[in-house]
C-alpha positions as CSV (number, residue, x, y, z in Angstrom):
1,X,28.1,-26.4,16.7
2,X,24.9,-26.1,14.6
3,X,22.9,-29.0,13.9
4,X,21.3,-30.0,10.8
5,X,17.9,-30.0,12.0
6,X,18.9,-26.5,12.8
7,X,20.2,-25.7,10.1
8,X,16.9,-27.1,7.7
9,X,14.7,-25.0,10.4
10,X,16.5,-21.6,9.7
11,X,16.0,-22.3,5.6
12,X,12.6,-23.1,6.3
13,X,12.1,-19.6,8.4
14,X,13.7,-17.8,5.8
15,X,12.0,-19.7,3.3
16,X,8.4,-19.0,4.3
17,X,9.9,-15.4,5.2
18,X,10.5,-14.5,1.5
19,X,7.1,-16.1,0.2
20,X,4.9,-14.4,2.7
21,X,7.0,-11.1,1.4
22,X,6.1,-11.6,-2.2
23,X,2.5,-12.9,-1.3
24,X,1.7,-10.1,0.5
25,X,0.2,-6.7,-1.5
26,X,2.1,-3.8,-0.2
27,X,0.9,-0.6,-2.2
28,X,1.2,3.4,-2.2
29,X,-0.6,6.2,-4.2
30,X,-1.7,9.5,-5.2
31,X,-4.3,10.6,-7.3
32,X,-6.8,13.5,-7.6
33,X,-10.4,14.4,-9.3
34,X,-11.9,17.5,-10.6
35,X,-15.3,18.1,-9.0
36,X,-16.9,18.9,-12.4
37,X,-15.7,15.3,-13.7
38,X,-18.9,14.0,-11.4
39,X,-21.0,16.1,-14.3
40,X,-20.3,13.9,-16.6
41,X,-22.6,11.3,-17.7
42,X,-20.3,8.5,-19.6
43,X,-16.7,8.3,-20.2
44,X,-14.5,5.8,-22.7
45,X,-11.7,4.0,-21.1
46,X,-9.2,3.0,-23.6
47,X,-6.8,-0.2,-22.9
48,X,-4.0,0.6,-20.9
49,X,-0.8,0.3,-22.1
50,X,1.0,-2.5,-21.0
51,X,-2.0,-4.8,-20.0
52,X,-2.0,-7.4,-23.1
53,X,-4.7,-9.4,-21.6
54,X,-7.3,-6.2,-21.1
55,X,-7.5,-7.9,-17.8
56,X,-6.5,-4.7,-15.9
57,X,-8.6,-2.3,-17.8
58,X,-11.4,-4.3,-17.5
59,X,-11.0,-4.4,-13.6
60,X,-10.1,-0.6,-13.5
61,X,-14.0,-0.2,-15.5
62,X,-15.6,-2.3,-12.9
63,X,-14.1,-0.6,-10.2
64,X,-14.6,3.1,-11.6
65,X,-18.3,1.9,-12.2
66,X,-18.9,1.3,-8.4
67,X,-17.6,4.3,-7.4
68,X,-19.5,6.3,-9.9
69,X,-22.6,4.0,-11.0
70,X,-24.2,7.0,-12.5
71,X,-21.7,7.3,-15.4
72,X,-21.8,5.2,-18.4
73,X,-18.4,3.3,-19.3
74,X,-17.6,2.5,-23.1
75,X,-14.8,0.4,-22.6
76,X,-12.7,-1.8,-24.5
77,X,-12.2,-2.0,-28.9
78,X,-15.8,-2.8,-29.0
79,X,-16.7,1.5,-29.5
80,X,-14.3,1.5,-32.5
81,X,-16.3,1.1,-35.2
82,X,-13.8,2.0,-38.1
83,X,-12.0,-1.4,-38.8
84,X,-8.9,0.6,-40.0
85,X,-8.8,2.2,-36.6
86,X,-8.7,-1.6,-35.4
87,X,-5.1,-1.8,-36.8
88,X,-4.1,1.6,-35.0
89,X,-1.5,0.7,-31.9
90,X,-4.0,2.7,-29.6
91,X,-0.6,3.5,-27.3
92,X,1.2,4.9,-29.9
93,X,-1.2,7.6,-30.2
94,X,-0.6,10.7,-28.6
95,X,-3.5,12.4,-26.3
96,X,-5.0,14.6,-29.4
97,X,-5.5,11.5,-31.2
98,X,-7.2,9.7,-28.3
99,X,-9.7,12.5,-27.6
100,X,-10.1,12.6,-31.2
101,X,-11.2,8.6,-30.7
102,X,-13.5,10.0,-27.3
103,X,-15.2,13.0,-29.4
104,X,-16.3,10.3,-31.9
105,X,-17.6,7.9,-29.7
106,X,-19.3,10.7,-27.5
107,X,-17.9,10.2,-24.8
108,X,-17.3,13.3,-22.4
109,X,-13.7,12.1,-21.1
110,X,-11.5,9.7,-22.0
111,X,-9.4,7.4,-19.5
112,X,-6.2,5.8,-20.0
113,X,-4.0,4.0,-18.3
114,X,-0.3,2.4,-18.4
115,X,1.9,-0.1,-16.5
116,X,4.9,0.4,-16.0
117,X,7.6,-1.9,-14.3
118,X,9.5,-0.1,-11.4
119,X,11.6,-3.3,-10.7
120,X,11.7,-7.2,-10.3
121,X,8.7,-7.1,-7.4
122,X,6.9,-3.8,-8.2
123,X,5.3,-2.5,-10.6
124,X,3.3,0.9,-11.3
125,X,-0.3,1.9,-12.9
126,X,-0.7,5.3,-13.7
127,X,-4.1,6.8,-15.2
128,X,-5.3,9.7,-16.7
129,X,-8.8,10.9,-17.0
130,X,-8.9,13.7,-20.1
131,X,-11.9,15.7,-21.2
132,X,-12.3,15.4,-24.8
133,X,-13.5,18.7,-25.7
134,X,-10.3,20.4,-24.0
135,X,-7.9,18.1,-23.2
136,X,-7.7,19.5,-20.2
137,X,-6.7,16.7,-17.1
138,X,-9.5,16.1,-14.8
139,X,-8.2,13.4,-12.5
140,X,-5.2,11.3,-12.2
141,X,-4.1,8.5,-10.6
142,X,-1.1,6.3,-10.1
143,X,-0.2,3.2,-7.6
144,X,2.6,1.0,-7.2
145,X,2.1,-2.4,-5.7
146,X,5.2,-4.3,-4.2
147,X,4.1,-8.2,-5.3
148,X,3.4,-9.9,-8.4
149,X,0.4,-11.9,-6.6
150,X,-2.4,-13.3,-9.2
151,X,-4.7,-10.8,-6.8
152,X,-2.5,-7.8,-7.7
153,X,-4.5,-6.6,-10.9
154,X,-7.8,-6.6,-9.2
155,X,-6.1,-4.8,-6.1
156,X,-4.3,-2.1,-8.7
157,X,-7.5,-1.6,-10.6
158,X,-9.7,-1.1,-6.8
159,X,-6.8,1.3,-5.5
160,X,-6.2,3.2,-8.5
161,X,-10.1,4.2,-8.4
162,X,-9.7,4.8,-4.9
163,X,-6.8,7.6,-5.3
164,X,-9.3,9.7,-7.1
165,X,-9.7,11.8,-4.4
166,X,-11.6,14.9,-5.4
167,X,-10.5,18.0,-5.2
């Protein structure tokens, strides 16, 4: 027979089981970058869909920026300067109307971003780095972290930047 103590031991186990699961970051990823991206000498990154706060996007910027300190980073609404473009949903756009948004700015590529739930303890960020003059893909990454840890957007934002491997 099992006793109670037992028995409030085993919850406890299981217990600090499942909350070191979901605490932990557990993350995959693929990603690649064109060579002639490094060329470039600034770049706009858009807010990524899905990221309310900006919270993400801004991380993904300072994290892009260490890796590649000599490019400039408009980021954010701040380049818009039309205030009827301020009332545009940015992610309803498709990707001629975004490079459209890069060309005027003058930035050389253009980076956005999504998030995308995958299920109740993982989640995906996939981003795309476009040239503006021809559309054409010069890097992309994507990442799915397994937690929904406070930590997790700064971890997405470092590992996305890191799975821009060049090719």
């Amino acid at each position: 027979m099992v006793s109670k103590n037992e028995i409030k031991k085993g919850i406890l186990f299981t217990l600090f089981i499942v909350v070191s699961a979901v605490a932990c970051v557990h993350s995959s990823g693929s990603g690649f970058l064109r060579r002639e991206f490094l060329e470039y000498e600034n770049v706009a990154v858009l807010p990524f869909e899905g990221d309310d706060s900006g919270e993400l996007s801004r991380a993904f910027a300072r994290n892009f920026q260490k890796r590649f300190p000599e490019i400039s980073i408009l980021g954010g609404r701040k380049f818009l300067d039309d205030p009827n473009l301020e009332k545009v949903n940015l992610f309803q756009m498709d990707d001629a109307a975004r490079l459209k948004i890069g060309r005027r700015v003058g930035a050389q590529a253009l980076i956005t971003g999504a998030i995308h739930s995958a299920g109740l303890l993982s989640w995906f960020l996939q981003v795309k780095i476009l040239d503006v003059e021809t559309g054409r893909m010069m890097g992309r990454s994507t990442v799915e972290i397994h937690s929904l840890g406070a930590t997790d957007i700064e971890e997405a934002a470092r590992l996305a930047v890191e799975k821009l491997y060049l090719q």
